[in-house]
C-alpha positions in Angstrom: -20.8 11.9 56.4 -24.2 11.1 55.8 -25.7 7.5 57.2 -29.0 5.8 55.5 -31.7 5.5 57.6 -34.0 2.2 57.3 -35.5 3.6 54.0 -32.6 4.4 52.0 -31.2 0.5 53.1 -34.2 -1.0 52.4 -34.2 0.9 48.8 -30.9 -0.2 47.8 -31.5 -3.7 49.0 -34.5 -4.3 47.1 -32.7 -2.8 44.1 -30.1 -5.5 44.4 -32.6 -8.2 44.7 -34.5 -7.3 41.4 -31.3 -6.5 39.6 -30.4 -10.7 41.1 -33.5 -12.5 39.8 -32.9 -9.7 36.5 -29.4 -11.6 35.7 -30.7 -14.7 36.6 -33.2 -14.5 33.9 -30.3 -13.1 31.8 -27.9 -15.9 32.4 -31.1 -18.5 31.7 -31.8 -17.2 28.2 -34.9 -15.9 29.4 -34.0 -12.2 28.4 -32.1 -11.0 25.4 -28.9 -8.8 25.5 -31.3 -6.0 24.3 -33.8 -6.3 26.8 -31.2 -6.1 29.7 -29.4 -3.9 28.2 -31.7 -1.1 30.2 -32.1 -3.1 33.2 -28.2 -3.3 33.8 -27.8 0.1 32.9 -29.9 1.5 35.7 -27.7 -0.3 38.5 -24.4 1.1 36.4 -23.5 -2.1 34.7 -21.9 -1.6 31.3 -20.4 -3.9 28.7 -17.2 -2.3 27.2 -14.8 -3.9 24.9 -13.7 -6.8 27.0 -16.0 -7.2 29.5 -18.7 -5.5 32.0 -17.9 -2.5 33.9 -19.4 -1.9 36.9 -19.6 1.7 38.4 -20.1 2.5 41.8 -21.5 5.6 43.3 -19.5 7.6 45.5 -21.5 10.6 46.2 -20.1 14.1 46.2 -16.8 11.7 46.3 -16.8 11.1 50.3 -15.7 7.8 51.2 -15.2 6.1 54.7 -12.5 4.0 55.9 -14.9 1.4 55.9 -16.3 1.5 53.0 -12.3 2.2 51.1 -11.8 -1.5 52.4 -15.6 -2.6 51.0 -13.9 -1.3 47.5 -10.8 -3.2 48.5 -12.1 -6.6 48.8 -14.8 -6.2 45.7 -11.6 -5.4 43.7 -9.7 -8.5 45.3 -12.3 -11.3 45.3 -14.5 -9.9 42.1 -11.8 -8.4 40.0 -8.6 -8.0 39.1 -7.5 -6.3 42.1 -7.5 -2.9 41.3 -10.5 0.1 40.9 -10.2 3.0 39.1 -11.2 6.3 40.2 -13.2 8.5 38.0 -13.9 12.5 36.6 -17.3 12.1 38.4 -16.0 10.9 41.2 -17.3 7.4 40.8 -15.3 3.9 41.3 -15.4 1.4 38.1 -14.9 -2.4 38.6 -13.3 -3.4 34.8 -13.7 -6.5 35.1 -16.0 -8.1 37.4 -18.7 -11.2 35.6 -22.2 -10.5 35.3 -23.1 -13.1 37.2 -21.1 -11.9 40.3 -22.8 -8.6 39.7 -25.6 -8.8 42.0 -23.1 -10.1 44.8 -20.7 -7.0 44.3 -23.8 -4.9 44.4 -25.2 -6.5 47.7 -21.5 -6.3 49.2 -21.5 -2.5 48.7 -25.2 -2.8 50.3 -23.8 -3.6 53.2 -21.9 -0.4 53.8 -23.9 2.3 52.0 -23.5 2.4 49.0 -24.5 1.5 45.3 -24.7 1.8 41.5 -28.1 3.8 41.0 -27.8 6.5 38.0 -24.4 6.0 37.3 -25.8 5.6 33.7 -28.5 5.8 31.7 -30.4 9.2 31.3 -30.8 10.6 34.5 -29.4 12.9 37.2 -26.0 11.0 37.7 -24.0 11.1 41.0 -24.1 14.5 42.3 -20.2 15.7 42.5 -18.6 18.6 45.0 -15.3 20.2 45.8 -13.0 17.5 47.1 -12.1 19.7 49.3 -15.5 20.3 51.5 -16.0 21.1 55.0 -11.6 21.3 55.5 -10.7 24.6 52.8 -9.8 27.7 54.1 -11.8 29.3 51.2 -15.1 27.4 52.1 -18.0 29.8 52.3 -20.0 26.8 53.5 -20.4 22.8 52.9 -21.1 22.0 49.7 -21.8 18.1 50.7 -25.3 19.5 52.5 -26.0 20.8 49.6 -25.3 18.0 47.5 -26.8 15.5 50.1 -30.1 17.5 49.3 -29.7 17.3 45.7 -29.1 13.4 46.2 -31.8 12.8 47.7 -34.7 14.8 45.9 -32.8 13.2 42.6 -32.4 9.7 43.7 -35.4 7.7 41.5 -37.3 10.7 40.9 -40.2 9.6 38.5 -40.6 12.3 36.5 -36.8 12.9 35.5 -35.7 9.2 35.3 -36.1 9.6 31.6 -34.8 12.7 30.6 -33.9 13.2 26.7 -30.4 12.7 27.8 -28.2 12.4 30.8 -27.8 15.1 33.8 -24.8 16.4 35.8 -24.8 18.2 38.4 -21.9 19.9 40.4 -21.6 22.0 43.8 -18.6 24.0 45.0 -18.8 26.2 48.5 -16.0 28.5 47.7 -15.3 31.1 44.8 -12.5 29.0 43.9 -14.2 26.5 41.5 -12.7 23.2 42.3 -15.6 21.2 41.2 -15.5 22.3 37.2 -19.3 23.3 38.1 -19.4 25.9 35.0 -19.1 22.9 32.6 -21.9 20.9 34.1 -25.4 20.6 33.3 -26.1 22.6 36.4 -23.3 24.3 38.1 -24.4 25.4 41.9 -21.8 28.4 44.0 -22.7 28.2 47.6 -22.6 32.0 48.7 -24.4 34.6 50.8 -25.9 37.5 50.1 -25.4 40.8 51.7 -27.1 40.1 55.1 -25.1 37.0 55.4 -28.1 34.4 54.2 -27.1 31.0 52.4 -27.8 30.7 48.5 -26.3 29.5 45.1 -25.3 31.1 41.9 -27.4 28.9 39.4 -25.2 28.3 36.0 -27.2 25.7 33.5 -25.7 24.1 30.4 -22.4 23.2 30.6 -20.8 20.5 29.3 -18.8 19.1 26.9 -18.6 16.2 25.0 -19.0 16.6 20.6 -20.5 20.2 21.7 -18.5 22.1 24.8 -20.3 24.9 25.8 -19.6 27.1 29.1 -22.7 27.1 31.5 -24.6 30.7 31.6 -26.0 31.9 35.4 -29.7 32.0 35.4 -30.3 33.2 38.8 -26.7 34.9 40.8 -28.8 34.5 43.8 -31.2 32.0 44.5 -31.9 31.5 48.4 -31.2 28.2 50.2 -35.1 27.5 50.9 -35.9 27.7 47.5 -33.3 25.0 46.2 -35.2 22.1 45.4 -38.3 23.7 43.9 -35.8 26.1 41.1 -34.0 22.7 40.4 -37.4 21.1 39.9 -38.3 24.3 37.5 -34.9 23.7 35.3 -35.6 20.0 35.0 -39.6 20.0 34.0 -38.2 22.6 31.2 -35.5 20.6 29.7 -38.2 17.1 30.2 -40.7 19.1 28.2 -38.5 21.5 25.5 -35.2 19.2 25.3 -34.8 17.2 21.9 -35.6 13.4 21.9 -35.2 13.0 18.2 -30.8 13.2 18.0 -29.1 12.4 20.8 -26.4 14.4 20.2 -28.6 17.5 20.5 -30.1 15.9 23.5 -28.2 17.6 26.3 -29.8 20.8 27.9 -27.0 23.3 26.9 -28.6 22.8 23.4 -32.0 23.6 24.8 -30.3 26.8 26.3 -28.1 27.7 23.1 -31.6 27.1 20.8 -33.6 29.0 23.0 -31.2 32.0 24.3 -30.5 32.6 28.0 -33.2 35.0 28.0 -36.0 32.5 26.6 -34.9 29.8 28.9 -35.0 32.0 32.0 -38.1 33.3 31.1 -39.8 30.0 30.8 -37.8 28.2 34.1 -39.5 31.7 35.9 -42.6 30.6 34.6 -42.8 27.0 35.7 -40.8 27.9 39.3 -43.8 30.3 40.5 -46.4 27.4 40.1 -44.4 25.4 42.0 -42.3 27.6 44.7 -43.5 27.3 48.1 -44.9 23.9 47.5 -44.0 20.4 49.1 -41.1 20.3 46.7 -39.0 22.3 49.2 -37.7 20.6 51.8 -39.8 20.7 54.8 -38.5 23.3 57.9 -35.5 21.8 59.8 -34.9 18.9 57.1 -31.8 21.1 55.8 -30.6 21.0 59.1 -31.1 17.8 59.9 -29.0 17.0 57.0 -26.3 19.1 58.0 -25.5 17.4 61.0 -24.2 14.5 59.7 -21.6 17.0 58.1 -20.6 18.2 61.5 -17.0 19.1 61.6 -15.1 16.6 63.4 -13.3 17.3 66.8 -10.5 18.5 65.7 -8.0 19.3 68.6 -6.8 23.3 69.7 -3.5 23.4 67.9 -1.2 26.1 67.4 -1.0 27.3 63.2 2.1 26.3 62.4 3.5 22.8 63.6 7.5 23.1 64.5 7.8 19.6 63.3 6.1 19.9 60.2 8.4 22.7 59.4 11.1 21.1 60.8 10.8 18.0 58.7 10.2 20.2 55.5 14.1 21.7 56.0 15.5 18.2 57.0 14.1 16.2 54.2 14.0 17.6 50.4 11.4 14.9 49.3 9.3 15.5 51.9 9.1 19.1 51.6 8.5 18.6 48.0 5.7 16.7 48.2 4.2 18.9 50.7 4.8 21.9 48.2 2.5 20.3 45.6 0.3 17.8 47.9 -0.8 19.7 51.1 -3.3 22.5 50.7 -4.3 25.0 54.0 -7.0 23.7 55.8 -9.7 26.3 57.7 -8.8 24.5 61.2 -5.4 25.9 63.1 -2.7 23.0 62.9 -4.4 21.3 60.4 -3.4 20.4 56.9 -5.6 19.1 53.7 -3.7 15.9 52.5 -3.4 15.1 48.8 -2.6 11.7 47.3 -1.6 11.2 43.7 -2.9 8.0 42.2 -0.3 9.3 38.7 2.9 7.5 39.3 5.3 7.6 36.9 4.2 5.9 34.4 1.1 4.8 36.3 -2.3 4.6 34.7 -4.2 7.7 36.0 -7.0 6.8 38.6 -6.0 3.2 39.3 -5.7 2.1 42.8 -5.1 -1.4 44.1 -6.3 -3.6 46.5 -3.5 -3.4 48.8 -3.6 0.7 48.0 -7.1 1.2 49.1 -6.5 -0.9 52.4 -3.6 1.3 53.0 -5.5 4.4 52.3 -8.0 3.2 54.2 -5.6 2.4 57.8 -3.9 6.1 57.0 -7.9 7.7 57.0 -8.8 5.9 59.7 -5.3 6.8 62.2 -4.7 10.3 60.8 -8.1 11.8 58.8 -11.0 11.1 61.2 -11.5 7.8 58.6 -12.7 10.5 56.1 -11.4 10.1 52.1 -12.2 12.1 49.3 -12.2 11.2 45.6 -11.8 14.0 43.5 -12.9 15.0 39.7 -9.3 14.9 38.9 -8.9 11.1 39.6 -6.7 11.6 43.0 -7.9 10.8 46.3 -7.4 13.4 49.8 -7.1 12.9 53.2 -9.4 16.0 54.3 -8.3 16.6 57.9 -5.1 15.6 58.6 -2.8 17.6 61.8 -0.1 19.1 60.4 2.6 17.3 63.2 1.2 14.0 61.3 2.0 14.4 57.8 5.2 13.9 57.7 4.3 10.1 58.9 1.3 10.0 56.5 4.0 10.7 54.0 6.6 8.3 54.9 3.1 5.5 54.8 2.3 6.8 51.5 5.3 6.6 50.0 5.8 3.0 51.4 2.7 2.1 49.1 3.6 4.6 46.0 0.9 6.5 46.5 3.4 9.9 47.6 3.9 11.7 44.7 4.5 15.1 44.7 3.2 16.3 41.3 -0.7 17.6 42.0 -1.2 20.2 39.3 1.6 19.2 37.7 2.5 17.8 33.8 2.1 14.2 35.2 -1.0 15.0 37.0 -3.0 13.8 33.9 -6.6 13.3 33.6 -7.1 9.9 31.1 -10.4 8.6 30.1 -10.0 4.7 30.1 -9.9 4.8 26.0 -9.6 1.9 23.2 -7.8 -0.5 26.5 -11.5 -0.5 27.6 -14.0 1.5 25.8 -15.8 0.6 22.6 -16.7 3.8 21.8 -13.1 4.9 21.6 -11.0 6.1 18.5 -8.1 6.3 20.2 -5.7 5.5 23.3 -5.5 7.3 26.4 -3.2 5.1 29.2 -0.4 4.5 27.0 0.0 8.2 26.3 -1.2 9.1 29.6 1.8 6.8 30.6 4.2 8.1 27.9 3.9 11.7 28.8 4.0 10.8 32.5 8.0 9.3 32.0 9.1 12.0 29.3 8.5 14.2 32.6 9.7 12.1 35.5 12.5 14.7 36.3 10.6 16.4 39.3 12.6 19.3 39.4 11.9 20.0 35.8 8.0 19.8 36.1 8.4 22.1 39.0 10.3 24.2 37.0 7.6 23.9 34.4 4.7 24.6 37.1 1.2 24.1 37.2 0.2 22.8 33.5 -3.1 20.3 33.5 -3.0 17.6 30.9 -6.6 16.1 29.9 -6.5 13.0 26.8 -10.0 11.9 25.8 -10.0 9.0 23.5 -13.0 10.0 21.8 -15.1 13.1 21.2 -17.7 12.5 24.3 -14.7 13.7 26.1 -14.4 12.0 29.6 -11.0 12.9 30.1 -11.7 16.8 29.5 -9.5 17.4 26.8 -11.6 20.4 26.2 -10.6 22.4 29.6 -7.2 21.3 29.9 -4.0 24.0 29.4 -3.4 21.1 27.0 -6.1 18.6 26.1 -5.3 15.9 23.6 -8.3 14.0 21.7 -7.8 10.9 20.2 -9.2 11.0 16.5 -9.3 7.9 13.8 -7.8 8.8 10.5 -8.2 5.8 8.3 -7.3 3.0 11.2 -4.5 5.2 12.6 -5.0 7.4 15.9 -4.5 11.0 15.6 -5.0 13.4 18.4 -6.2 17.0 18.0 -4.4 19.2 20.6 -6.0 22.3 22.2 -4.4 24.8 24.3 -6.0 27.6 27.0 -8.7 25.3 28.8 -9.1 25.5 32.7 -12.3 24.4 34.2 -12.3 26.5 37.5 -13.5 29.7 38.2 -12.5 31.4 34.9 -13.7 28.4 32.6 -12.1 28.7 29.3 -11.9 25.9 26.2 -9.0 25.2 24.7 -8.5 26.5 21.1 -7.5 23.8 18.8 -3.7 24.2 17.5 -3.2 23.1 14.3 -3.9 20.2 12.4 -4.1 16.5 14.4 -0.7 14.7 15.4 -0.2 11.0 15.1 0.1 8.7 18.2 4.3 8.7 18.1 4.6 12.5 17.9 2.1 13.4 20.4 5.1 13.0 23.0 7.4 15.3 21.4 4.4 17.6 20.5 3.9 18.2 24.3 8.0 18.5 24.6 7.9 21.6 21.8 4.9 23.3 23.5 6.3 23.2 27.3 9.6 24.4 25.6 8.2 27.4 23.7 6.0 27.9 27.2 9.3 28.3 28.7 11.4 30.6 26.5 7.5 32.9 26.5 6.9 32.9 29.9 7.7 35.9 31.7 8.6 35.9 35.7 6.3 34.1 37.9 4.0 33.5 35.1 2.4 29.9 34.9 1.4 28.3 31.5 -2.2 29.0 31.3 -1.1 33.3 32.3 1.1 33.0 29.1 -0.7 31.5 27.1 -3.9 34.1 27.4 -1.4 36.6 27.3 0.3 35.6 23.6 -2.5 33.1 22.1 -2.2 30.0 20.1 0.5 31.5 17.2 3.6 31.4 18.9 2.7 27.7 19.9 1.8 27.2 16.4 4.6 28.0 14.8 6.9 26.2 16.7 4.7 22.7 16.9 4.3 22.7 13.5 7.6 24.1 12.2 9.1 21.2 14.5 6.7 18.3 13.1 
């Protein structure tokens, strides 16, 4: 993983000694809530409902050991001991006290990392398959490319005041795992016909009170060129995107207003004054970059372990968890190691102190002290042998952090909602948490299949209701929380978003709601066919009828 040299440490540590003597002036009276408002924002401290909310940078979601136990002990000895894990692959402190702040901020200091851009409207952390530099898929890193991206991004003058705020997203195979068409930009690492590096370039996505699918702007854009077409994009949507509504702020309205064509046209237009210039990176900066993603040193091992198949006959709850949590891994005799932070009746993305530490012992003995935090609020243990999972698993479980439902109905994505957020209408954990123990019969979600849950307690929709198979948004109908159910999203490589259903549910039928549509799923499907392949085959009616007739 990437390593600061002396002038990214001595960047974050003078950040965390102006953001110190900024909440010192706070906590004298000496500045009003209003004028710190913007000064917390830019080193990712929020106030929500309760109390602050920090959030922490995890860039392109790679964690160390190291810095798993950093988290560990901020959550211990400055919160409530727990984090939770985030769709943009961020860490979020709930409850730490502002004047602790700059401490928490100088604690993560001291193992690389910080809270720059995780708000305010700017290029936010930079997010990238979960799965980088270990899938079998992988045309190429995506973390280089995101590295890159980092750093050109990281305090850049001229787009640290854009009219609203920036996502961006990177994924090295053709299997989207990074949701990279529903980003502001959406990069695919892929080479052309001679075998050269480039990206697919896919501008405005997103979704929030306006979900829109990204369109592809340039199918090929070559590596050297990265920086300078990004550059391009951004000095557009600076100069063209709407300051006056910031809900028409984000640039997939500047691309809807304008047309693809128009917006092209003018990126073209700014890129050739520019292309060729210092904004690329200099010759052999890419690969100086790249080393630190160096592949580790893995061992020569035969493809399939005896004892991992072995222990996937002898023990049923093993070899089910390794059905739904262990992907194929590009090395021989290796195996990509998922971890579900969506117990039963868990709270989605929460992971405690003693959690993390464990996580962080398991990384460091079996996963070359590598960790990656994914967009779907799990964690993954990138590079684990294959003879060693079955003791990863047996560790895991110890700490409740082995089960086996990734891509499953209790695999749900949650947005913190009215527990936290004040801009909510609506819960998210308690239904999260409902839904979660109406399905704790593992052998009926496997029955059921892959089916993606997404609740958002508000229309700026950070659980993405809006690509789920089913997304649920939490709505406010006269004090009492509705939710709107759609049906059909998926945010990998065919993007869809969901179709609303019907009219919205209240809170104590959503549960039952999500019973009738599995059920009618079920009596639809044909053989081998998974929710989201029946659904685009018969469209909303069916489920329609039945939801409605039954509520």
């Amino acid at each position: 993983m990437y390593l600061y040299d002396t002038i990214d440490q001595s960047l974050v540590d003078q950040r965390v000694e102006q953001f110190r003597g900024q909440v010192r002036r706070r906590m004298a009276g000496e500045l009003s809530e209003d004028e710190f408002k913007p000064l917390r924002l830019m080193n990712g401290l929020y106030l929500q409902l309760h109390a602050y909310m920090l959030r922490v940078a995890i860039p392109y979601g790679t964690l160390s050991s190291h810095q798993m136990r950093k988290l560990a002990h901020i959550a211990q000895r400055y919160d409530k001991g727990y984090g939770h894990f985030t769709t943009r692959q961020n860490l979020q402190f709930n409850w730490p006290k502002l004047e602790e702040t700059p401490d928490i901020l100088a604690e993560l200091a001291d193992v690389q990392m910080h809270a720059l851009q995780t708000s305010g409207n700017c290029i936010r952390n930079v997010t990238a398959d979960q799965y980088a530099g270990a899938a079998a898929d992988e045309v190429a890193d995506p973390r280089i490319t995101a590295e890159v991206v980092r750093q050109w991004s990281t305090l850049h003058p001229e787009f640290s005041f854009l009219p609203r705020k920036f996502k961006i997203a990177v994924t090295g195979s053709s299997r989207d795992r990074a949701a990279v068409r529903v980003h502001d930009i959406g990069l695919v690492v892929k080479r052309d016909e001679a075998g050269a590096i480039g990206y697919q370039v896919i501008v405005g996505g997103g979704l929030g009170r306006t979900p829109m699918i990204g369109a592809t702007v340039r199918d090929f854009l070559p590596k050297r060129h990265l920086l300078s077409y990004l550059e391009a994009i951004l000095r557009v949507y600076n100069q063209a995107g709407r300051r006056d509504n910031m809900y028409k702020a984000r640039i997939k309205i500047l691309v809807h207003a304008l047309g693809a064509e128009e917006f092209i046209r003018r990126v073209e237009a700014e890129w050739e004054a520019i292309r060729d210039s210092a904004v690329d990176l200099p010759a052999g900066e890419h690969d100086r970059i790249a080393t630190f993603f160096a592949p580790p040193r893995f061992e020569a091992l035969p493809n399939n372990d005896g004892e991992f198949a072995r222990y996937r006959l002898e023990d049923r709850e093993f070899a089910q968890w390794a059905r739904t949590n262990v992907a194929p891994h590009k090395q021989l005799g290796y195996a990509i190691a998922n971890i579900s932070l969506k117990p039963e009746g868990g709270i989605p993305g929460d992971a405690t102190t003693e959690q993390m530490n464990a996580i962080a012992a398991i990384a460091e003995r079996f996963s070359f002290g590598e960790i990656r935090v994914t967009h779907e609020q799990n964690l993954v243990l990138p590079h684990v042998r294959q003879a060693d999972l079955y003791g990863v698993w047996q560790t895991l479980k110890s700490h409740d952090l082995a089960t086996p439902n990734l891509g499953l109905i209790s695999d749900i994505i949650a947005c913190p909602g009215m527990d936290y957020c004040s801009l909510a209408n609506a819960r998210s954990i308690p239904l999260a948490q409902d839904i979660s123990k109406r399905f704790a019969d593992l052998r009926r979600q496997h029955d059921i299949g892959e089916l993606k849950v997404k609740i958002s307690g508000c229309i700026n929709a950070c659980g993405h209701h809006h690509v789920g198979h089913i997304g649920l948004l939490g709505v406010d109908r006269k004090g009492e929380e509705y939710y709107q159910i759609t049906l059909g999203g998926s945010a990998d490589e065919n993007t869809n978003l969901g179709k609303i259903v019907g009219p919205a549910v209240p809170y104590d039928k959503v549960g039952s709601a999500i019973e009738t549509i599995t059920n009618t799923y079920i009596g639809l499907r044909a053989d081998g066919e998974s929710f989201l392949d029946t659904y685009r085959r018969v469209g909303n009616d069916p489920f329609k009828e039945t939801l409605y007739a039954a509520h």
